[in-house]
N, C-alpha and C positions, 0 to 999 in steps of 0.2 A: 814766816811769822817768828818772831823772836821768843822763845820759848824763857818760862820762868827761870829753870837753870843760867839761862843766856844772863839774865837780871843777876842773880845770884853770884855769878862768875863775875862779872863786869866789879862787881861791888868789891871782890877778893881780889881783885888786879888791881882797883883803888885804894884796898888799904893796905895793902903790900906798899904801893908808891909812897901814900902818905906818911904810912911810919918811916919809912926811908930820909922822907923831906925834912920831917920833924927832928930827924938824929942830927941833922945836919944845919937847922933852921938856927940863924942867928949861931954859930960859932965862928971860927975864922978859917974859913974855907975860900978854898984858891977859887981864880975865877980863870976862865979859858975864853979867848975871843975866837969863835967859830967862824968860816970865811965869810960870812956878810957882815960880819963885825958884832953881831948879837952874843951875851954872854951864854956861858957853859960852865956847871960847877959838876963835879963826884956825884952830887946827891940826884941831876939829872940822867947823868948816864948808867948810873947804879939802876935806880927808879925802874926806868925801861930794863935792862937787863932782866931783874928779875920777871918783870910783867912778859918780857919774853919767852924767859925759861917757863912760865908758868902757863902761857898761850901752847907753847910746842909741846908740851908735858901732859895736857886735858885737854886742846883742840889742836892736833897735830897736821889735820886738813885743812886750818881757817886761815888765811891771810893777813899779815901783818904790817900798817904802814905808822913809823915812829922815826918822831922828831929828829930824834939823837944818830940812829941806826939805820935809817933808811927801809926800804921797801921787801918784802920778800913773799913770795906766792902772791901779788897786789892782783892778780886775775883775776882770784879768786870766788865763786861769790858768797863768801862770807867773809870780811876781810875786819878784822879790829885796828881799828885808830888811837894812837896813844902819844898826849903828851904830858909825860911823867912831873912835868913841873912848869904849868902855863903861868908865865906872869915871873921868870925868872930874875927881870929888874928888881920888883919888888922884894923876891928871895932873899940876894945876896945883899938888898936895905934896909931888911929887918921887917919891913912890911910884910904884913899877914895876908894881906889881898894875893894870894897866888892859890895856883890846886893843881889839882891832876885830871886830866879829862881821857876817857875813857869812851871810845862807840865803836859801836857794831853797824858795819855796814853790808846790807845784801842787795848786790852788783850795784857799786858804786853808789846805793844810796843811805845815809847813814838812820836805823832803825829803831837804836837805843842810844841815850847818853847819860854817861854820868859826869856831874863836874863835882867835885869830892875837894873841898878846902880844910884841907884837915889842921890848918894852925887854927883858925875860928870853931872848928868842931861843927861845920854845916856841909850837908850834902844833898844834891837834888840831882830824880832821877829821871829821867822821861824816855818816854817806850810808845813808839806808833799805835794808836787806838786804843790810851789809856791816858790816864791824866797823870798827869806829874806831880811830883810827893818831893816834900822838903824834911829833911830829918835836922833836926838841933842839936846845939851841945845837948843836953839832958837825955840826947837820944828817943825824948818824943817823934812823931815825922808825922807828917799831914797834908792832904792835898793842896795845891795852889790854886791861883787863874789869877792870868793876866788885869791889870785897871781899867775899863771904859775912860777914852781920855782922846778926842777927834780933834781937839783945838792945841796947836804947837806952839801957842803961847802962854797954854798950862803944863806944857810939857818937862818933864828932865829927862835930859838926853846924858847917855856915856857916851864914853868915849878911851879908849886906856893910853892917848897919847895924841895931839893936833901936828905932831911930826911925824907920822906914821901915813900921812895921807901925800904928803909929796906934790905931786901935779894935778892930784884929786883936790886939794884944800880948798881953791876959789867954790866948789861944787857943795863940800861940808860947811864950808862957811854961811850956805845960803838958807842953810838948818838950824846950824848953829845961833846963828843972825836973831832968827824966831822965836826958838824955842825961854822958859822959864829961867830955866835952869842947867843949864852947860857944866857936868861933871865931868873928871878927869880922873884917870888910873886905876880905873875899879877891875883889871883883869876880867877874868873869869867871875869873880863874883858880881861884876855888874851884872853880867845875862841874867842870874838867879833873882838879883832885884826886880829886875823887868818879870821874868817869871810869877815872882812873887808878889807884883803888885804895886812895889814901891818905885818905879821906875818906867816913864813910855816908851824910851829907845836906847836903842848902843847900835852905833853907827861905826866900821870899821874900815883898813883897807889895807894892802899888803899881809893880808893873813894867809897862813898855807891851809891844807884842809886839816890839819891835827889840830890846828885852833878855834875851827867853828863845826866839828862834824859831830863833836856831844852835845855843843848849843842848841842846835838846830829841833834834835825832839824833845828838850825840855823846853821850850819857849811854845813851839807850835801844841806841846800836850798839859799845856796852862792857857792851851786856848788863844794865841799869840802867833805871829807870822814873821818869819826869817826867810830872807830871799837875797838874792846877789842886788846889784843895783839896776838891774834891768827887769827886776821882777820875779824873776826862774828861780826855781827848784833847788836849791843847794845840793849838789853832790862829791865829789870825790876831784871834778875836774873844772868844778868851778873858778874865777880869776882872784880869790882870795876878799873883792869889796862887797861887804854885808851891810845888810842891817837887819834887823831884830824889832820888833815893834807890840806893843802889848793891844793896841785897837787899828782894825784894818784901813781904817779910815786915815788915821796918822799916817800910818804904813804908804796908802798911798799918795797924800799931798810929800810924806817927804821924797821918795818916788821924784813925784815930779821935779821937785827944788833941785837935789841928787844930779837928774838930767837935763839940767839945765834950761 
């Protein structure tokens, strides 16, 4: 069970990252091509660093798997997921659509998440058998839940990119085809939308798990369902293609479209 401190902590490794991101956000900072060709700046590998230091330093037995650094105790079964800076496109283009996502997972299944966008001042938290809380700039925070929305041609769907789907595309496209409203590059702040109500879907593919392992209990604890595209369980060894969906009904007609 993910324990109040667990919340507490997660929060302190989020805003460790985001002051980081922010020092960094919009100056003229080098960029590094990692070997799949995706970018790398200072303010990411910093980010983790610290979130590191600070996992080994207060949870010295818990497992750690991050973007930048790679895996260490991953056995483990409490293991923290950390991508110090999701939405790095956006970073190094001045766009504020990026964050830091932060979860806890026990034996590969992720139990808490934070997605923490600290240039907009918004962060939302979701924790197994609680409802998930959106906090504002003003620093108010309040419970969410997902929109009632069964018809996909009322829908707005994300998406952070239609080149990301590769030999999947003909399959998104048959969602995309339907839906209202077909949005583009919302990172991490797309899921919060769909959280929040202002959004029915973010349909993804090629994600590793540091990219949807703190989605997953802020969408499902606003009452909302995130699954691979065959329906299952997100965990730790899933094949990286999601979706997210705020009414189960949606969920599953796109389901079917999905598999053709």
């Amino acid at each position: 069970m993910v324990r109040d401190d667990d919340i507490a902590f997660a929060g302190r490794l989020a805003d460790a990252a985001g002051e980081i991101a922010l020092r960094y956000f919009r100056t003229a900072v080098a960029v590094d091509d990692k070997a799949d060709a995706s970018p790398v700046t200072i303010a990411d590998k910093t980010a983790e660093k610290v979130m590191r230091e600070m996992i080994a330093r207060e949870r010295p037995e818990d497992g750690i798997i991050g973007e930048e650094f790679g895996r260490e105790r991953a056995g483990a079964g409490r293991v923290w997921i950390l991508d110090p800076i999701d939405g790095t496109k956006s970073f190094i283009s001045g766009r504020p659509m990026f964050g830091t996502l932060v979860s806890l997972a026990f034996d590969g299944v992720p139990q808490l998440g934070v997605v923490d966008c600290s240039a907009v001042g918004e962060r939302w938290v979701g924790v197994k058998g609680r409802r998930t809380t959106h906090r504002l700039r003003d620093g108010s925070t309040r419970e969410v839940r997902v929109r009632a929305c069964a018809d996909l041609g009322l829908a707005t769907l994300y998406c952070s990119s239609p080149l990301m789907f590769k030999e999947h595309f003909p399959a998104f496209e048959r969602v995309r085809e339907k839906v209202k409203l077909p949005m583009y590059g919302g990172d991490c702040y797309a899921y919060g939308l769909v959280a929040s109500g202002f959004a029915d879907l973010d349909i993804e593919a090629g994600l590793q798990v540091y990219d949807y392992a703190a989605v997953a209990p802020v969408i499902e604890g606003a009452g909302g369902i995130m699954t691979d595209w065959r329906g299952r369980p997100l965990d730790v060894s899933s094949d990286g293609r999601v979706i997210a969906a705020g009414d189960p009904r949606m969920h599953e007609t796109a389901l079917a479209l999905l598999g053709g």
